[in-house]
C-alpha positions in Angstrom: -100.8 -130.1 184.7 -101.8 -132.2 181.5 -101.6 -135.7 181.2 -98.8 -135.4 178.1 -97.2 -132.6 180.6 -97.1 -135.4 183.3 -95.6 -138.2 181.2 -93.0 -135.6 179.9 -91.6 -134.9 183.3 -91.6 -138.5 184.2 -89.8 -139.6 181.3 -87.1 -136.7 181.6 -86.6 -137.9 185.5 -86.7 -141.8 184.3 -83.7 -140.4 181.7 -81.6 -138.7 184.7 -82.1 -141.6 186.7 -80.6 -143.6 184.0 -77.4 -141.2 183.1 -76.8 -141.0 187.0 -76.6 -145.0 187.7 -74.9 -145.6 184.2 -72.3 -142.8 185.7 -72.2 -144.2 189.0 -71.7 -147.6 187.5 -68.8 -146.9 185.5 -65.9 -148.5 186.9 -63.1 -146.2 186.2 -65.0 -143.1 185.4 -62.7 -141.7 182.4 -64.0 -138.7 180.9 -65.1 -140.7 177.7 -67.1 -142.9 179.8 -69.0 -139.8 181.2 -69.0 -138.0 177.7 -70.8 -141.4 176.1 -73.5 -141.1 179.0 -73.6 -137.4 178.6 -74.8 -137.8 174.9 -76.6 -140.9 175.4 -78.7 -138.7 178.3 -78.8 -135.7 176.0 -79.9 -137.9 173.2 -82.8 -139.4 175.0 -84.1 -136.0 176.3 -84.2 -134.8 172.5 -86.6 -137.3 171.9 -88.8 -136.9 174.7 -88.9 -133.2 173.9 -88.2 -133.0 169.9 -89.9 -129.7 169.9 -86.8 -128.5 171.9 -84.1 -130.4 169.8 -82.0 -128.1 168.9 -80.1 -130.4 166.3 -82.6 -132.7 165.4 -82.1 -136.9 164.6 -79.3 -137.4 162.1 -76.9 -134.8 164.3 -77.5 -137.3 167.3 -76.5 -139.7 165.2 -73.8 -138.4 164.2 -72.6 -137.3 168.0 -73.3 -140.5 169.2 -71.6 -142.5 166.1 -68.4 -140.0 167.2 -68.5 -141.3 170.6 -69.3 -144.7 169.4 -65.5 -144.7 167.4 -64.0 -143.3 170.0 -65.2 -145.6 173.0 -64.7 -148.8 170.4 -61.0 -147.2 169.6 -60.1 -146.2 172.9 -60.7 -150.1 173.7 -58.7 -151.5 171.1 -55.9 -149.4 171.6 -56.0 -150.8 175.7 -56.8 -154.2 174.4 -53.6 -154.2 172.1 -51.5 -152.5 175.0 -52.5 -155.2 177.1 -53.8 -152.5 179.6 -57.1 -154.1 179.9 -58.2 -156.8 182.5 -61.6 -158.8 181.8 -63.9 -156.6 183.0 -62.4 -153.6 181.9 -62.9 -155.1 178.6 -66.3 -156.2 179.4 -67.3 -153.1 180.1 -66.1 -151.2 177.3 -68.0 -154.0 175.1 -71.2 -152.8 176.6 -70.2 -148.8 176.4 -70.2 -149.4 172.4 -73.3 -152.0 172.2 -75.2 -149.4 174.1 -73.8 -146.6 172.0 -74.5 -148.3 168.5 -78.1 -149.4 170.0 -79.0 -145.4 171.0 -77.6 -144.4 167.6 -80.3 -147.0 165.7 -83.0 -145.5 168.2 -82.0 -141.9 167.5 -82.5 -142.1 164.1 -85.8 -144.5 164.1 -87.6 -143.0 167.2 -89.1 -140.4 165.8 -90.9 -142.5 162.6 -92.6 -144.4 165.2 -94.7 -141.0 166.3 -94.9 -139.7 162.2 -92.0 -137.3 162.8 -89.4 -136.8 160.3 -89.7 -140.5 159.7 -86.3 -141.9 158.8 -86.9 -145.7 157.4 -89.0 -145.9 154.2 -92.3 -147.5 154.7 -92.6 -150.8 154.9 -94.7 -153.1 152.3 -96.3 -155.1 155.4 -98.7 -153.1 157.6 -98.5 -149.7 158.8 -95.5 -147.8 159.0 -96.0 -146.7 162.5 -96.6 -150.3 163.7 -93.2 -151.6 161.9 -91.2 -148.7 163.3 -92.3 -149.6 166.8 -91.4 -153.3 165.9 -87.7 -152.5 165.5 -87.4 -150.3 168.2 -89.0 -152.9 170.6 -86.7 -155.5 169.1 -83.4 -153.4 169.3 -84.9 -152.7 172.9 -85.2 -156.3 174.1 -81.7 -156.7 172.6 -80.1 -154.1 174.5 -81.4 -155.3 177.6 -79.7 -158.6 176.9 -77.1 -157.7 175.6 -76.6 -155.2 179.1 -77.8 -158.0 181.4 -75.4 -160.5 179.5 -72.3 -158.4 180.1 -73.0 -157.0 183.7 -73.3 -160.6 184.7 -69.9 -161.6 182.8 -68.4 -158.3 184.5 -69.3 -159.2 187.8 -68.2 -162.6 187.7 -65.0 -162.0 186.4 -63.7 -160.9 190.0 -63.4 -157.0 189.2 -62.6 -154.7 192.3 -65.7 -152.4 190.9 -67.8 -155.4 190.8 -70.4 -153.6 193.4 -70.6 -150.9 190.9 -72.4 -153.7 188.9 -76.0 -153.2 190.1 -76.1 -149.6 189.4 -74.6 -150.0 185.9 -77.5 -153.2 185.5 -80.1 -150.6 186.5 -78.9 -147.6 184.4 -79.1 -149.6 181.1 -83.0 -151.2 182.5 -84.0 -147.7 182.9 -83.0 -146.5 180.1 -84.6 -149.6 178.5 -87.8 -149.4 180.3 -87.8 -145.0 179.4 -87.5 -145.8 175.6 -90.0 -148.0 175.6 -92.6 -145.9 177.4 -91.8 -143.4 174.5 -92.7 -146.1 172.3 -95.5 -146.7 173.5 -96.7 -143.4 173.5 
């Protein structure tokens, strides 16, 4: 098996790894919350094989800026019902940070490897290297941003706080398999 053929397969398990502990860590499970990881999963395996997309960047985009609405809607509407406790909330804050990251990601990714760039090139240095800047930055601050808000979910008492760790480690998988494509 080729090198490239090895590093596909690892990414495409690191991005099931990732869907199945952000599932698993979702504390009530609704069918959005396993629709936004559902996209989220399929989105990431688009970009690991793009020769197999079969709707290309600005469609995932789109899907996951759908999902994005409706997660941040379907929060406001609990929030104003006063259905939501604290970590409910919390949670659903990091749903639509994770969602608005992936749809920033879904559109630059494929500049940083010279397909179907998105961004106009930049005036400083290569095109390539800037690219990879912003999706290394938007990286760090989605792992922040996740650690941030598992922390603040777990130690506002929830009942599915020991759901906590697998949520943590869905988003630093998913972290850690976006930058390994990267860096590629």
């Amino acid at each position: 098996m080729p090198t490239t053929s090895v590093v596909t397969v690892a990414l495409l398990v690191s991005t099931g790894v990732a869907f199945a502990l952000g599932v698993v860590g979702c504390s009530r499970r609704t069918v959005r919350q396993w629709v936004g990881h559902g996209v989220m999963g399929c989105a990431m395996v688009a970009m690991v094989v793009p020769s197999r997309d079969p709707v290309g960047p600005a469609m995932w985009a789109v899907v996951l800026g759908c999902v994005l609405l409706w997660t941040a809607a379907a929060a406001l509407r609990e929030r104003v019902a006063g259905d939501v406790p604290g970590p409910s909330a919390l949670e659903s804050a990091r749903e639509v940070v994770e969602l608005g990251l992936m749809v920033v990601l879904v559109l630059v990714m494929p500049a940083v490897h010279g397909r179907g760039a998105v961004l106009p090139a930049g005036h400083h240095g290569e095109h390539a290297a800037d690219v990879r800047t912003l999706v290394l930055t938007v990286l760090a601050g989605w792992l922040t941003a996740a650690v941030v808000l598992h922390v603040r979910v777990a130690s506002a008492g929830s009942r599915h706080a020991h759901r906590t760790p697998a949520a943590v480690g869905g988003s630093v998988v998913a972290v850690g398999t976006m930058a390994a494509m990267a860096a590629m």
